[in-house]
C-alpha positions as CSV (number, residue, x, y, z in Angstrom):
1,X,23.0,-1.0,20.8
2,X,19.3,-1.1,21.6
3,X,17.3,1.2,19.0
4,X,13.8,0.7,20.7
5,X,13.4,4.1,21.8
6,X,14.8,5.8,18.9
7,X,12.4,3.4,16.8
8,X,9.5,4.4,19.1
9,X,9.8,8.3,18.8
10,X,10.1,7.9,14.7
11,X,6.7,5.7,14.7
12,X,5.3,8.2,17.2
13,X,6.4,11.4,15.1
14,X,5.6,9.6,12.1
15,X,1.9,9.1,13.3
16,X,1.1,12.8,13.2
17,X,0.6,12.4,9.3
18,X,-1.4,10.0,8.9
19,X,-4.4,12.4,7.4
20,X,-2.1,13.5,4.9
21,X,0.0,10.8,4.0
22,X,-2.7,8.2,2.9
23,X,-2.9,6.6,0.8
24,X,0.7,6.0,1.3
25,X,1.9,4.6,4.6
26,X,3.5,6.6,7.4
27,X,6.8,7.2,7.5
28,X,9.1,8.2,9.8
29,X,13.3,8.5,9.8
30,X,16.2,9.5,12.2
31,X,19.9,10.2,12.0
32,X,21.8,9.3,15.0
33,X,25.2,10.5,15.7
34,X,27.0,8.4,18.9
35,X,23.3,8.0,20.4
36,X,22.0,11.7,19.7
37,X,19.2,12.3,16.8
38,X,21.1,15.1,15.2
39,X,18.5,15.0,11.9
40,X,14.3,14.0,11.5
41,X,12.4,13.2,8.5
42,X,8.5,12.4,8.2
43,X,6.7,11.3,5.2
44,X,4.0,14.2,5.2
45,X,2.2,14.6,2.2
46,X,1.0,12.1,-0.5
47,X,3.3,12.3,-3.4
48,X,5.7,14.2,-1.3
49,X,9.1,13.3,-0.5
50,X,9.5,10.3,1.5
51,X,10.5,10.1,4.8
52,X,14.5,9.3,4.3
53,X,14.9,11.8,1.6
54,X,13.8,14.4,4.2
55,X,15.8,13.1,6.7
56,X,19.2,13.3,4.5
57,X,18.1,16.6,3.1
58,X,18.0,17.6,6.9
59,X,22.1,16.1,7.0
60,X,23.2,18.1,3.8
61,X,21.9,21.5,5.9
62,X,24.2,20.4,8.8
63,X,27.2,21.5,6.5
64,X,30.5,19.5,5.0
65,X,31.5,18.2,9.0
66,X,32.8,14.8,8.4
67,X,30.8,12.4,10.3
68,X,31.5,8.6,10.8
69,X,29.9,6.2,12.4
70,X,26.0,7.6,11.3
71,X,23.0,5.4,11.8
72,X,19.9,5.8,9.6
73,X,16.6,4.8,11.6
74,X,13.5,3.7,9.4
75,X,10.0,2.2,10.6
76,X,9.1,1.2,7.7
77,X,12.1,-0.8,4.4
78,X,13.4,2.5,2.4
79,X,11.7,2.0,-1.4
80,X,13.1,0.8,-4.5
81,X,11.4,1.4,-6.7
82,X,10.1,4.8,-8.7
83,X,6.7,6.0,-8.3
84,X,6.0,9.6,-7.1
85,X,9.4,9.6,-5.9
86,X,12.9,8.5,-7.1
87,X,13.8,4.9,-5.6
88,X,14.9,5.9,-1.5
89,X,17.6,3.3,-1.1
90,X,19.7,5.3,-4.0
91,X,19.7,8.2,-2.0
92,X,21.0,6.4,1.2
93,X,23.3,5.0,-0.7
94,X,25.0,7.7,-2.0
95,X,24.8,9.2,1.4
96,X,27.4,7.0,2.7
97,X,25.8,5.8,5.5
98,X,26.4,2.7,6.3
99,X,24.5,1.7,9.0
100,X,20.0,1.3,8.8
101,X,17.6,-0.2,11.1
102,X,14.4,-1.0,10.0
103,X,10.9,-1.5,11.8
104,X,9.0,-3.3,9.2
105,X,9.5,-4.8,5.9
106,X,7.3,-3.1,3.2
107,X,5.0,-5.7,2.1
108,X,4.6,-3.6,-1.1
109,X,5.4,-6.3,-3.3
110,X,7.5,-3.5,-5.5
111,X,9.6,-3.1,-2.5
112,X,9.1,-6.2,-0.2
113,X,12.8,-7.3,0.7
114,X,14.8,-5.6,-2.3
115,X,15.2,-2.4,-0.6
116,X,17.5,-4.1,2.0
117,X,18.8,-6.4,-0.5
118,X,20.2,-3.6,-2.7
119,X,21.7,-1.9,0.5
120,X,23.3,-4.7,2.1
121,X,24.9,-5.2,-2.1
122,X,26.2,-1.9,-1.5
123,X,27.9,-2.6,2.2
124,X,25.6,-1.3,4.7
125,X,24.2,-2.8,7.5
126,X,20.7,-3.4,7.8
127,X,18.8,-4.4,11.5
128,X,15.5,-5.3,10.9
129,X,12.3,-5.8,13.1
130,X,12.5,-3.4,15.5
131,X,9.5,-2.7,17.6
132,X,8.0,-4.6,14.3
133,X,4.4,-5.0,15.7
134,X,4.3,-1.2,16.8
135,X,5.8,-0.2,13.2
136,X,3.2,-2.4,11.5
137,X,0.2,-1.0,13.7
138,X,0.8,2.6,12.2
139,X,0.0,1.5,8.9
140,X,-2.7,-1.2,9.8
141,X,-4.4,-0.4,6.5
142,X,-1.5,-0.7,4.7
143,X,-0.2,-3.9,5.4
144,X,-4.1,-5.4,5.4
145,X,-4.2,-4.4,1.5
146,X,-1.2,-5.9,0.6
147,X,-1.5,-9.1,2.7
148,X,-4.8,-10.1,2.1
149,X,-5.4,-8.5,-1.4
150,X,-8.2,-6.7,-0.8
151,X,-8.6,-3.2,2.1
152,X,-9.3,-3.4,4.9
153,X,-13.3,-2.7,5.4
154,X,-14.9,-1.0,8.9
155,X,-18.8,-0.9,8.7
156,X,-20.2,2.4,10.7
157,X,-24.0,2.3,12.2
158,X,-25.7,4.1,14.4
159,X,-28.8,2.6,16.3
160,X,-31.4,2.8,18.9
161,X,-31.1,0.9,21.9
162,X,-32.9,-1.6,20.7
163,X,-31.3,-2.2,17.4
164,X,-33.1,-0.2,15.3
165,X,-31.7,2.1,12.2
166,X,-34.8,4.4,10.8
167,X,-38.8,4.0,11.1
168,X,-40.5,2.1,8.2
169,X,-42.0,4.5,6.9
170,X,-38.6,6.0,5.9
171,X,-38.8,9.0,8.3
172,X,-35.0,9.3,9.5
173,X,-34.0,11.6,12.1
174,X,-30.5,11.9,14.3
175,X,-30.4,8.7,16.2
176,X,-27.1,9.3,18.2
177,X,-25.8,12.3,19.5
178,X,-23.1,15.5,18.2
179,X,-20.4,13.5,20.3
180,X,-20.9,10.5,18.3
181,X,-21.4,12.5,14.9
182,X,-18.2,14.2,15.7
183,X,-16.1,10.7,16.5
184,X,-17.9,9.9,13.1
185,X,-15.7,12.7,11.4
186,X,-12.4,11.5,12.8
187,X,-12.9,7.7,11.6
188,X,-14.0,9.1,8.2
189,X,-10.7,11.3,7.9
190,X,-8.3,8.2,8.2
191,X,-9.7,6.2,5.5
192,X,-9.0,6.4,2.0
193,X,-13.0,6.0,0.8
194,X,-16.5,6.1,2.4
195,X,-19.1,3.7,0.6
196,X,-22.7,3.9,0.6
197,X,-25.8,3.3,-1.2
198,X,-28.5,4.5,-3.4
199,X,-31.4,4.7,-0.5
200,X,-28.9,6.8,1.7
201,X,-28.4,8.9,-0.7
202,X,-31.8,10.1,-1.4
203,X,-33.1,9.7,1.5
204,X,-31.0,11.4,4.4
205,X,-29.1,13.7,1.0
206,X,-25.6,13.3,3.4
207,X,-22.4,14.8,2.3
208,X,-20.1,12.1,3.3
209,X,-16.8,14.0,3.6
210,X,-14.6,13.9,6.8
211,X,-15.5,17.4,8.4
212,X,-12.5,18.1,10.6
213,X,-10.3,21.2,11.9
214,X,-7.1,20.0,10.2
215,X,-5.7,19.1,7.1
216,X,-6.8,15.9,5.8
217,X,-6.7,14.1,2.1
218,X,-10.7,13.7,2.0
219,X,-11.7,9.6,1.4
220,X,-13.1,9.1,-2.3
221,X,-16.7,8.6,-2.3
222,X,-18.0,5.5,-3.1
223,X,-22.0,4.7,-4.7
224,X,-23.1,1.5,-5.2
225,X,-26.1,2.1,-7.8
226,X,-27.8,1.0,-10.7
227,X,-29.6,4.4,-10.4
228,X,-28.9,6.5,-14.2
229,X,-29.9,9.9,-13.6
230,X,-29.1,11.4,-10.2
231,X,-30.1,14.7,-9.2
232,X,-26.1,16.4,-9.5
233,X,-27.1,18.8,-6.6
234,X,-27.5,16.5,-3.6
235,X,-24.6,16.6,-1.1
236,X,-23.3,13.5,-2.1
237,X,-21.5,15.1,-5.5
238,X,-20.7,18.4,-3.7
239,X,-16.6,19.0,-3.9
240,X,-15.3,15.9,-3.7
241,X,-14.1,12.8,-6.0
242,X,-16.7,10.5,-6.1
243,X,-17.6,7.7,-8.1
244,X,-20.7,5.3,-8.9
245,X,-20.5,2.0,-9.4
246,X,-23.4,0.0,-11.1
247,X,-21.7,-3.9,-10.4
248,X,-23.8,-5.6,-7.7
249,X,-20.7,-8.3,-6.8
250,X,-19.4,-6.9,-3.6
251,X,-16.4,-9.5,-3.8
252,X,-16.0,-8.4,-7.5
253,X,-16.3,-4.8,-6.6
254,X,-13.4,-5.0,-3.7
255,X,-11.5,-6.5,-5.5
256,X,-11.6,-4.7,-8.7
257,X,-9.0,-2.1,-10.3
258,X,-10.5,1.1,-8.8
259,X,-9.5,-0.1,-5.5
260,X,-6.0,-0.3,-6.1
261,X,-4.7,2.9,-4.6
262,X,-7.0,2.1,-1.3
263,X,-6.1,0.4,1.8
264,X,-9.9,1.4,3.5
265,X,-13.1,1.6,3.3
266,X,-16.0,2.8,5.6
267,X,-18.9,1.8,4.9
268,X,-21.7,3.9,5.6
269,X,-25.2,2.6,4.2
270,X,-28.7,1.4,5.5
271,X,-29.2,-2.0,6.3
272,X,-29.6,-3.9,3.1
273,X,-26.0,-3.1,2.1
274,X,-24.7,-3.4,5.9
275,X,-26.0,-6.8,5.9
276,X,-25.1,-7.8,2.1
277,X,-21.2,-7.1,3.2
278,X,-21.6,-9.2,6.4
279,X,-22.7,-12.0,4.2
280,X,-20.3,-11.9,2.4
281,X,-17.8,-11.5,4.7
282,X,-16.4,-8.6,3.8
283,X,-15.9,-6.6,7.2
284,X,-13.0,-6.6,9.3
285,X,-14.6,-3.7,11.8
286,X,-17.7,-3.5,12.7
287,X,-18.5,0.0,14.8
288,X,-21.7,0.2,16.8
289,X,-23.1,3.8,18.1
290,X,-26.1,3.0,20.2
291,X,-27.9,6.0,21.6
292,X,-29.9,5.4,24.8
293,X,-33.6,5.6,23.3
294,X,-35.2,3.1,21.4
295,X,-37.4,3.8,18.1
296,X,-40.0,0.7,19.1
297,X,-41.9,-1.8,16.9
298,X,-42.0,0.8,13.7
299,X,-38.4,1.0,13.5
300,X,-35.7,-1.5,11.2
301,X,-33.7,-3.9,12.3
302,X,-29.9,-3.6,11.6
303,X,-29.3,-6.8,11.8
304,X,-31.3,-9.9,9.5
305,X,-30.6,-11.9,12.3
306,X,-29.8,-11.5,16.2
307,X,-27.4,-13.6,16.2
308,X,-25.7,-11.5,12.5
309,X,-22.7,-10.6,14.7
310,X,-21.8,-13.9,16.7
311,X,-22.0,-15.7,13.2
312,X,-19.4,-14.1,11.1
313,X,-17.2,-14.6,14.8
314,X,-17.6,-10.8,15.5
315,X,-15.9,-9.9,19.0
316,X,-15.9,-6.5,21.0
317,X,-12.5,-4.9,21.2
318,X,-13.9,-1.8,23.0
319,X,-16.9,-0.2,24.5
320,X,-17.0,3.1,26.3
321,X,-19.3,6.3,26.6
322,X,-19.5,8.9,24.0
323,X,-21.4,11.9,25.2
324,X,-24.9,9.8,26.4
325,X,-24.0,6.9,23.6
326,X,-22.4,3.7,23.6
327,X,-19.4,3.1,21.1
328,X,-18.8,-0.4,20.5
329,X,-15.6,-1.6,18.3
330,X,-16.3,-5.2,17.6
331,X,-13.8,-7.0,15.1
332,X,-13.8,-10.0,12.9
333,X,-11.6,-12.7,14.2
C-alpha cells in the first residue's frame, strides 16, 4: 500500500504547531481503517501529550467496535523513553495495533532506533522512511541539534543599500521597513532563543520577544556580556526568561549545557558579534534585509570584509521583495 499521501497530510497537519511545540519536534499521527483516517493526533504543546497518545485516545472515544487490520501512521519514530511523557511505543503496544509506518527515525539518541526495535519485539510491523526528506524538513532544527551537536544558528541584519548597519556616531534609526520588522516577528517565533549583545542592548533598548497574533512559546533571551550591573528596566528583561552570559568562547558558549534544550538560535546583534560568529563559523543562515536607501560614508560596515560572505561559502537560497526591501536567505554550504 502506498502511505505517501496519508504521510503527507500528518506532516502538513502536524506543521500547524510548530510555535507551540518547540522545543520538541512536530508531531503528527493517523489511524487508518481499510484506507480511511478514522482517528488524528498532533503533538501541540510542549510537555503535552505526544502525538500517538492523542491519536489512540481519539480510537478509545470510537467505542468497544472490534477493529482489525489498523494501521498507525507516524512522521516522526514513537519515543521510548520517559521525559514529560510516558514512553509512546508502550501505549501502541498495548493498543494492539500491529501495523506503523514511520517518516523519520528520531535521531534523539534516547530514542534513535529502539522505539522500532521494541515494537517489532512485540510483533508489529514497522515501514520506515516514508516521505523521509519532507518528515525531516518539519523539524529542520531538530535533527540539526542532534546531528551536528550543536543548534542550528540563523544570523538576522538589516542594512542600507550599501551595506551599512548604524552611523558612527551611534545614532540608530529604522533602517528597513514595518513589512520587514513584521517578517522579523515570524522568524523570531520559530526559534527556541534570540541572542544579542551588550551594545544592542543599550543602545537601541529592544525587547527582543516574537510579537505575533497567535500563540507562540516565546524564544529564551540570550546576552552575551561581561557588563555587572544592568539597568533591570530596559526592554530586554521585560516578561520574558532571559539570561546573561559573561564567557566570550562563542564555540564554548554553543556548545555548553544551557543549550541543551535548544535546537535555534537567532542572532540578533551589531556587527562586532555578527562578524565574531562568522569567524568562527558558527552560522548556518545568514538573513539579509536591505532597504533601498543607503546611510553613506558615516555609516558601519556589516561586513569586515566584502568578500565576509563568499569566504565562509555563503550562497543565496532566496531573494524577493518585502514591502520596498530586499530579503535575502543565504545559507552556509
Amino acid at each position: 500500500m502506498d502511505y505517501s499521501k496519508y504521510m503527507e497530510h500528518a506532516i502538513n497537519m502536524a506543521s500547524e504547531f510548530k510555535y507551540t511545540a518547540k522545543p520538541n519536534p512536530v508531531v503528527g499521527a493517523l489511524i487508518l481503517e481499510q484506507g480511511q483516517i478514522i482517528c488524528e493526533g498532533f503533538h501541540e504543546n510542549y510537555g503535552g501529550p505526544h502525538a500517538e497518545v492523542n491519536c489512540l485516545e481519539q480510537l478509545k472515544k470510537l467505542g468497544n467496535k472490534q477493529r482489525e487490520n489498523l494501521t498507525l501512521i507516524c512522521t516522526l519514530e514513537p519515543c521510548n523513553h520517559f521525559g514529560k511523557t510516558p514512553p509512546c511505543t508502550d501505549q501502541i503496544i498495548k493498543s494492539g495495533i500491529k501495523n506503523v509506518v514511520i517518516g523519520s527515525v528520531d535521531p534523539n539518541p534516547k530514542v534513535s532506533g529502539s522505539g522500532i526495535k521494541k515494537m517489532e519485539e512485540n510483533g508489529i510491523t514497522v515501514t520506515r522512511g516514508i516521505l523521509d526528506k519532507e518528515a525531516r524538513k518539519i523539524n529542520e532544527y531538530f535533527f540539526y541539534k542532534h546531528e551536528k551537536k550543536r543548534p542550528f544558528i540563523t544570523i538576522k541584519i538589516a542594512s542600507s543599500k550599501d551595506g551599512k548597519s548604524y552611523d558612527a556616531d551611534g545614532t540608530t534609526t529604522w533602517i528597513t521597513s514595518e513589512d520587514s520588522r513584521s517578517d522579523v516577528q515570524l522568524m523570531r517565533a520559530e526559534h527556541d532563543a534570540i541572542l544579542t549583545g551588550g551594545n544592542t542592548v543599550r543602545n537601541d533598548n529592544p525587547r527582543m520577544n516574537a510579537r505575533v497574533n497567535f500563540p507562540i512559546n516565546q524564544p529564551k533571551k540570550i546576552l552575551l556580556s561581561s557588563q555587572d550591573d544592568w539597568d533591570m528596566n530596559l526592554n530586554f528583561f521585560q516578561n520574558s526568561d532571559f539570561e546573561i552570559i559573561k564567557e566570550t568562547n562563542l564555540t564554548k558558549i554553543i556548545g555548553s549545557s544551557f543549550f541543551q534544550n535548544i535546537n535555534s538560535v537567532m542572532v540578533e546583534a551589531g556587527p562586532k558579534l555578527v562578524n565574531a560568529f562568522l569567524k568562527n563559523e558558527l552560522c548556518d543562515r545568514l538573513i539579509i534585509y536591505q532597504s533601498q536607501n543607503d546611510l553613506g560614508s558615516n555609516g558601519i560596515n556589516w561586513f569586515e570584509n566584502e568578500d565576509r560572505i563568499d569566504k565562509y561559502g555563503f550562497k543565496i537560497k532566496s531573494n524577493y521583495t518585502i514591502g520596498p526591501d530586499v530579503k535575502m536567505v543565504l545559507e552556509n554550504e
